[in-house]
Each structure stands twice: as C-alpha cells, then as structure tokens.
BAFI-382973 format. One record per residue (C-alpha): x, y, z. Coordinates in steps of 0.05 Angstrom, whole numbers, padded with zeros to 5 digits, always signed. Each point is the difference from the previous one (the first is absolute). Layout:
XYZ ...
***
This chain:
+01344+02322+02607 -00001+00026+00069 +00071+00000+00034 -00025+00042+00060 +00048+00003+00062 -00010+00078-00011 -00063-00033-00045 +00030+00013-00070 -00019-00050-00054 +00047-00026-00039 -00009+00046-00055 +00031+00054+00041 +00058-00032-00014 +00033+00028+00058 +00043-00056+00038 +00040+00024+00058 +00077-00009-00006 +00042-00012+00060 +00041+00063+00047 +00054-00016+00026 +00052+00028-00045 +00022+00047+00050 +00006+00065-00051 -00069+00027+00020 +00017+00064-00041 +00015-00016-00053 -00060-00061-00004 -00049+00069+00019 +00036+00032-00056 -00012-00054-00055 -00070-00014+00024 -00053+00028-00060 -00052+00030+00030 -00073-00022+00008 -00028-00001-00068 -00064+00057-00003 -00060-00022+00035 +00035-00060+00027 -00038-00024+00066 +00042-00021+00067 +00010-00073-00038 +00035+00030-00061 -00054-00009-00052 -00030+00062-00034 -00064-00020+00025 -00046+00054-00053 +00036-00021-00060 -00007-00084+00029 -00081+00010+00020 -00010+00039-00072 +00029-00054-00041 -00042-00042+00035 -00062+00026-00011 +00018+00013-00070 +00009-00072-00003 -00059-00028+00036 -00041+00050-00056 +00032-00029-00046 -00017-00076+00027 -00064+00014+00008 -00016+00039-00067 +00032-00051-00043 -00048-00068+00046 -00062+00021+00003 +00004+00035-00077 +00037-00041-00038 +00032-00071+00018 +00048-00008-00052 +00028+00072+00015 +00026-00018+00070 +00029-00067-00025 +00037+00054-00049 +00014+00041+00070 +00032-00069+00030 +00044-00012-00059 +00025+00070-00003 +00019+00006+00079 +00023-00078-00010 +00045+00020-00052 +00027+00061+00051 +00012-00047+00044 +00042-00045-00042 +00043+00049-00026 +00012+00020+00066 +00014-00074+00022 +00052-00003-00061 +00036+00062+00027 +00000-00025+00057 +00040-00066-00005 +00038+00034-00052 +00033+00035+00057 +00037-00069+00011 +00013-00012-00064 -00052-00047-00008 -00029+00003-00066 -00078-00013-00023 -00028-00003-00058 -00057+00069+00003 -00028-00006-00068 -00012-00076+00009 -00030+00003+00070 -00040+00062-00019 -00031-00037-00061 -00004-00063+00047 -00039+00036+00053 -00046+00043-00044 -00029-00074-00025 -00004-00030+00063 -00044+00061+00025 -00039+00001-00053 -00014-00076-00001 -00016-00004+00064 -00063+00051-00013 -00013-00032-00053 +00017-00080-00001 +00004-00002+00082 +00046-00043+00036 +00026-00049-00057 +00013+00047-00039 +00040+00051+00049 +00044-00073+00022 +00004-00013-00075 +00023+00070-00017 +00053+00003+00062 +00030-00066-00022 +00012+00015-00070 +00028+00070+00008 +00051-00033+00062 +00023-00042-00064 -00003+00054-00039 +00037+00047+00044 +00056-00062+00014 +00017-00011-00066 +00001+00080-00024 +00055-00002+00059 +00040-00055-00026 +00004+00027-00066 +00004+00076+00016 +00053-00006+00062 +00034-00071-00011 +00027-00052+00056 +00029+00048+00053 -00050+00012+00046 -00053-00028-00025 -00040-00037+00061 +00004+00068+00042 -00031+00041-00060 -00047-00051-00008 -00024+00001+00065 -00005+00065+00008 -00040+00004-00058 -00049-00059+00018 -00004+00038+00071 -00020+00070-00034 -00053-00038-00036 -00027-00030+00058 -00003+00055+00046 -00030+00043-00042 -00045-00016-00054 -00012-00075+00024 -00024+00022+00064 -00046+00066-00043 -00022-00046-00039 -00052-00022+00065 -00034+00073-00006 -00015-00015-00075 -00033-00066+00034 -00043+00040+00048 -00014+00052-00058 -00024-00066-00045 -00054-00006+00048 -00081+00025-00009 +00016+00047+00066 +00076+00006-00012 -00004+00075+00004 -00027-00008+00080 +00055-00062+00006 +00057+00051-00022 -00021+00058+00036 -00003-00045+00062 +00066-00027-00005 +00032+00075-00017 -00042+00027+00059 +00030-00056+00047 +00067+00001-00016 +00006+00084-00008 -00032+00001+00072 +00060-00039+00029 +00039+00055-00030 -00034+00058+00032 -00018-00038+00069 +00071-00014+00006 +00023+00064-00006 -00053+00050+00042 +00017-00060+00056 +00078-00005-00011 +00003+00078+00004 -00039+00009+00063 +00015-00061+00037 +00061-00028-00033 +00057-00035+00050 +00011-00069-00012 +00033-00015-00065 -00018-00069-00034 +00064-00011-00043 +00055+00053+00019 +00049-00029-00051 -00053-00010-00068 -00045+00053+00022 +00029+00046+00051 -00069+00051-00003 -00055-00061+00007 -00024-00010+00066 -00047-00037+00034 -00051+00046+00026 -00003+00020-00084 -00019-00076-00004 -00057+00007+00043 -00024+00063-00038 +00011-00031-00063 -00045-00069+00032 -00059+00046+00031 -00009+00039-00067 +00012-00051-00047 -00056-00045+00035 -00048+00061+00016 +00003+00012-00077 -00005-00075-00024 -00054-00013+00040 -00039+00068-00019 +00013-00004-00077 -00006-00083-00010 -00063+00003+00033 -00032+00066-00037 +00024-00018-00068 +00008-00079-00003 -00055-00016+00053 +00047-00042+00033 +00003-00012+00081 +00035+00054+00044 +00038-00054+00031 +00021-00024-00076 +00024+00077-00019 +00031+00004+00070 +00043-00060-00013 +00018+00033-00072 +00030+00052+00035 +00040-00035+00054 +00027-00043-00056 +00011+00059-00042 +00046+00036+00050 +00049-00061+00009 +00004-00001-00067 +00013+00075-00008 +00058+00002+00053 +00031-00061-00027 -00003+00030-00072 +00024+00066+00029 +00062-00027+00036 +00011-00053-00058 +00015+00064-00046 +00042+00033+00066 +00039-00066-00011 +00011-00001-00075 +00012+00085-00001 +00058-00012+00059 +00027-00059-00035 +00007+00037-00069 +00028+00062+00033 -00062+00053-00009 -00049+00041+00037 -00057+00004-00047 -00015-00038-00065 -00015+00060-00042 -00026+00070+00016 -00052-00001-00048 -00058+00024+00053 +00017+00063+00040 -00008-00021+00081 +00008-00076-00020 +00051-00017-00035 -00002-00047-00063 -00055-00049-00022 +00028-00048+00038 -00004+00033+00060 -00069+00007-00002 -00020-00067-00029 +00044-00051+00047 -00062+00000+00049 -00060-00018-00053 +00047-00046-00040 +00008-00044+00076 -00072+00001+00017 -00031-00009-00066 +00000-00071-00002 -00014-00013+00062 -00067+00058-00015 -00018-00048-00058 -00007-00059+00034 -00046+00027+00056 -00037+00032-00042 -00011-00058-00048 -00019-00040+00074 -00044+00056+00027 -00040+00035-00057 -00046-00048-00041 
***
C-alpha cells in the first residue's frame, strides 16, 4: 500500500506515464490538474488521512463492543472488494460469477469465526464447486477454464485470505490480535510514505511500481517493527523481539501484497480498483496490504501469544 518513489501509496493511484511524445503542449494542455488538496505525490492527502480515521473508529468501535459487528464490518468491505474484483476482470471480458462468490465468501467468513479452520477450508471448497458449476451452466463451453479461474482466484484473494482475521477474532484476546495486525500492516503504509516523500530516490520496481522506492522500504521496516514490538508486547505480553519480528515479517508481506495488486491493476488495464474511499481509491486499494500479511500475522501470533 505504499508505492513511494515520491512516497505515495498505492491508493493514490497515481502511476507515472512515460514523456517522450515530443508534443509537450499539447500533453501540458491535456494534463487535469492536481485534484484539491492533493499533496506533491498526487493523493488528496485530508480526504486519504480522514477516511482513515473514520475507519480505524470504526474498527475499533465495532472490536472491543461487539465481536459479531466487525465480522459484519469484514463481510461488508469483503463484499466491496469483490465487486470491485468482478469489475475488474470484467474489463477483459472475463466473466465471474458475483452473486455466487459473494454468497460463497459471506459463509466462509462467517465460518471461520465461528467453526475455525475446517470449517473456512470446508466452506472455500464447496463454494469453488459451487461457483464452477454455476459457470458451466450460466456461460457454457467457451471460455470456461479462464472464467473459472478467475473466479477461484477472486475467492482466494479475498475472502480466503479474510477469512484468517475471523481466526484471530475467534480467539479469547482476538480484539488485541486484530488490532495488532491492522496497527502493523497500516504502519507500513504511513512509514513508507513520510520516508518515500522526504528521502525517496531509488525506485524498487520501475516497471510494476514506478513510485515505490527503497528508502520507503526502510521507513515502512523501522515503523512497522517499532509498532510490533510496542503493541505485541503491551497487549499480548509477548517478547519485544517476538513483536519486532511481527513487524519485519509484516512489511515483506505488505510490499509484496502491494506490488502483487500493481501487477494485477497493470495487467487488467486500470489505475485504481474502485474509488469508493476519497484519497485511496477502492477497497481494494486499501486492503491488498492486510490481505498479504494476515496470514503470515496469524501464525506468529498463534507461535508467540499463549
């Protein structure tokens, strides 16, 4: 989430073109202009940090209140997402099934609070057969297997992969594991980008993520570890060293699931998945991040905290 050779994340969704053309005029001509309150990376940074806290008071409300209203939260924004995901291959002409996948993912979120890991693998393995076979009948023989694996893709990047926060949330102290793993992960984010912006220069992947850089990584690495190790130990009683390691994990994870979405946004032809949240873009701008760490979050967190 934090392309940052000028240190915007991802959500910015501001991806430098090439020059070259020669007609400098006319390109100055057709340029829009910066969008109001837009910061030096192109992201309207008071509309991006509002819907952010917005959302993190709307996390926290709905965990430490409430379980079963933030597993309601999850499905909603899951939901977002897919839709967005369905538009999005639908660019190509790809075709997945929404009302199947949404149904499908709603019951493998809720299981997993509720049954834990069998029943989140039993519920993803029924709905891919469910999802296969609503595509042979609704689109017939012509292009099946790339429908279908779109589909079976869409399910497991999204709600597969969510389903891992219902896991944490399951727990006694789920509500600590959650906000952990959201602190993490968001702190990538906003190291990134105060370190791209200042100290930006070297770019990590000009052709999948022409605005990440590396001196972003190492913001993303120092803040992701300061807060791992801070919040692990206060609310899990867990070792420094084990919250520390959270967080270095956690930022591999978060770059990889950042460019991952650069990859599949370029290869589908778009520059944001939706522009549902003012200053980031679409759901699935803003989740790409905790969907690639979560797992990894679970498992050190089922290792570390007794």
């Amino acid at each position: 989430m934090n392309d940052s050779a000028a240190g915007s994340p991802s959500g910015s969704g501001s991806e430098p073109g090439g020059s070259g053309s020669g007609d400098e005029t006319a390109s100055r001509t057709a340029a829009p202009g910066p969008e109001p309150g837009a910061s030096r990376t192109g992201r309207n940074l008071p509309a991006a940090i509002g819907v952010g806290v917005l959302l993190g008071a709307l996390v926290i409300l709905s965990l430490y209140t409430v379980k079963q209203i933030f597993v309601a939260v999850v499905v909603l924004f899951l939901g977002l997402g897919v839709f967005e995901l369905v538009k999005a291959v639908a660019a190509r002409d790809i075709r997945v099934p929404l009302w199947p996948v949404l149904a499908g993912g709603t019951a493998m979120l809720v299981g997993a609070y509720a049954g834990g890991p069998v029943s989140l693998a039993g519920a993803f393995a029924l709905t891919v057969l469910a999802v296969l076979t609503w595509r042979m009948f609704a689109g017939g023989i012509d292009g099946y297997v790339r429908d279908a694996t779109a589909s079976v893709f869409v399910l497991a990047y999204a709600p597969l992969l969510a389903g891992f926060v219902m896991l944490m949330l399951a727990e006694p102290d789920g509500a600590h594991r959650v906000v952990v793993f959201i602190a993490v992960t968001v702190s990538s984010d906003i190291g990134g980008y105060a370190a791209g912006v200042l100290f930006g220069k070297h770019r990590m992947s000009p052709v999948i993520s022409p605005k990440k850089t590396w001196e972003g990584f190492a913001g993303s690495a120092l803040a992701c570890m300061l807060v791992g190790a801070w919040l692990l130990s206060w609310l899990l009683d867990a070792a420094i060293w084990q919250g520390a390691l959270l967080g270095l994990v956690a930022v591999v994870c978060a770059t990889l699931g950042d460019l991952i979405e650069s990859v599949v946004k370029r290869d589908l032809g778009i520059k944001d998945m939706g522009t549902l949240l003012p200053g980031h873009g679409g759901v699935m701008d803003r989740l790409d991040s905790l969907l690639a760490v979560v797992v990894p979050a679970w498992l050190l967190m089922e290792l570390f905290v007794s």
